[in-house]
C-alpha positions, -999 to +999 in steps of 0.1 A: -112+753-563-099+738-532-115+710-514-099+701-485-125+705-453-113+727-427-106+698-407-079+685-432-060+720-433-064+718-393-043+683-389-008+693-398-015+725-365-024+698-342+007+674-353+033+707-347+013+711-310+015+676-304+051+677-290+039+704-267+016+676-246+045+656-240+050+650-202+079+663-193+069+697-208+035+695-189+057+691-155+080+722-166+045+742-177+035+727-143+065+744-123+066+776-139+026+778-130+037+770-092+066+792-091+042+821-113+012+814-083+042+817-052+051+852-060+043+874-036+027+900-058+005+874-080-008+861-043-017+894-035-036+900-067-054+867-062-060+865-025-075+904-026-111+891-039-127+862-021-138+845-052-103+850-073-091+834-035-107+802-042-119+800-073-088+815-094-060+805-071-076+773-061-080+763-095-046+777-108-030+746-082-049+726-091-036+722-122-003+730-114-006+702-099-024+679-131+009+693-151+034+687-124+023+649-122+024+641-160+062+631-159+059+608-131+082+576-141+061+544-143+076+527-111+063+556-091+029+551-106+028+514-103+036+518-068+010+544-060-016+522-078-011+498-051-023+524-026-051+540-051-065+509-061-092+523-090-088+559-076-104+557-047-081+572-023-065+597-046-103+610-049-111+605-015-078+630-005-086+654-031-124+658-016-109+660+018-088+692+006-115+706-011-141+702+017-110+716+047-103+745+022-132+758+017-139+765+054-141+804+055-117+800+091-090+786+067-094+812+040-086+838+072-057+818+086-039+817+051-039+848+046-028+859+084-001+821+089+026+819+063+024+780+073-008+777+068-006+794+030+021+768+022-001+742+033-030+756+013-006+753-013+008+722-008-027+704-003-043+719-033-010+710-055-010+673-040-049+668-047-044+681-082-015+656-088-041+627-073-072+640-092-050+632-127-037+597-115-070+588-100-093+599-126-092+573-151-087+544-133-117+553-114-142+550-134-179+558-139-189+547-112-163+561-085-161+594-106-195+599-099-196+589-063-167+617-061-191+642-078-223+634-062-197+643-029-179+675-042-206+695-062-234+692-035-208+704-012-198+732-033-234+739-041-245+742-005-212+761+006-218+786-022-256+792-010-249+798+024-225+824+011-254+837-009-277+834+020-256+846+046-267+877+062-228+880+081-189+880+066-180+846+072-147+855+065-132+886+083-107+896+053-137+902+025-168+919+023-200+904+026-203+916-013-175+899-022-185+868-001-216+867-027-206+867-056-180+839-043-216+823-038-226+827-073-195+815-087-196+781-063-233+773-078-225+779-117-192+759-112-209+731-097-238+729-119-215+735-150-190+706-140-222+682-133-233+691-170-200+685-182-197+651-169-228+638-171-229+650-209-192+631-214-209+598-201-237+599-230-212+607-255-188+580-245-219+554-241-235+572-279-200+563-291-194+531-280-228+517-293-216+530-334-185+518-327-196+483-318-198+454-341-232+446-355-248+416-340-249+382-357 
């Protein structure tokens, strides 16, 4: 009988997936995403429900924008660094998108202003691309201040969707404009889990993984 632990049979399947986290094929994943999310017919799929509008498509450029920055050379980043000392102000214009775009008058004007969509675009692909090179040298500390920003905001935004009696946004329906709600309150509260449940493991393992005192 065998004894190798699943986890021994699972090693060489994570060494043949390995190349496929390289950067330079996260930035061509990246660019195929972007290109897949520009077509005209995947926008119209996306942009006909309120919540695929911003939570799908949102999040879709988002990380379009996390791949696309992956292969950026090392001089680029040591320059940016100079500008987003500890990850403040990639964080800082990532929650600026986030709080513009989730303005129900922008979700209207997108989907009436060609210029405006590429913007939505644009923004939503740059703060992706900062949220990756601003993450870890943030920190604890600035991570959460980002957080204890964001998620409120996205909490609030989603209950006054909920709450509503009106369509805030003229394009969907006030049903639609709910559950949009519903989805903006478990995201936050999920991500806030999430993170605060990374910080305890990271402290949990960094307390066995320290020497023993003298």
């Amino acid at each position: 009988m065998s004894t190798c632990t699943p986890a021994l049979h699972a090693r060489p399947a994570l060494r043949r997936l390995a190349p496929l986290a390289t950067a330079p094929v996260q930035g061509i994943a990246g660019a195929l995403l972007l290109a897949l999310l520009a077509l005209p017919a995947m926008r119209t799929l996306l942009e006909a429900s309120m919540w695929r509008h911003m939570v799908l498509q949102f999040g879709l450029l988002l990380l379009a924008g996390h791949l696309v920055a992956a292969p950026l050379p090392a001089g680029a980043r040591t320059r940016l660094a100079r500008w987003n000392a500890h990850g403040i102000s990639g964080l800082v214009l990532a929650a600026l998108v986030l709080a513009v775009l989730m303005v129900p008058r922008v979700l209207d004007l997108a989907l009436r202003e060609p210029a405006i969509e590429a913007l939505k675009f644009t923004a939503l692909v740059l703060a992706g691309a900062m949220l990756r090179l601003s993450w870890r040298p943030a920190g604890r500390v600035v991570q959460g201040f980002f957080l204890g920003n964001v998620l409120p905001m996205s909490f609030v935004v989603g209950q006054l969707y909920v709450d509503s009696p009106l369509r805030l946004c003229n394009a969907y329906l006030l049903g639609d404009q709910e559950r949009l709600g519903h989805w903006l309150m478990g995201l936050a509260a999920v991500v806030a889990m999430a993170w605060v449940g990374r910080v305890f493991w990271d402290l949990a393992r960094s307390e066995r993984e320290a020497p023993p005192s003298a």
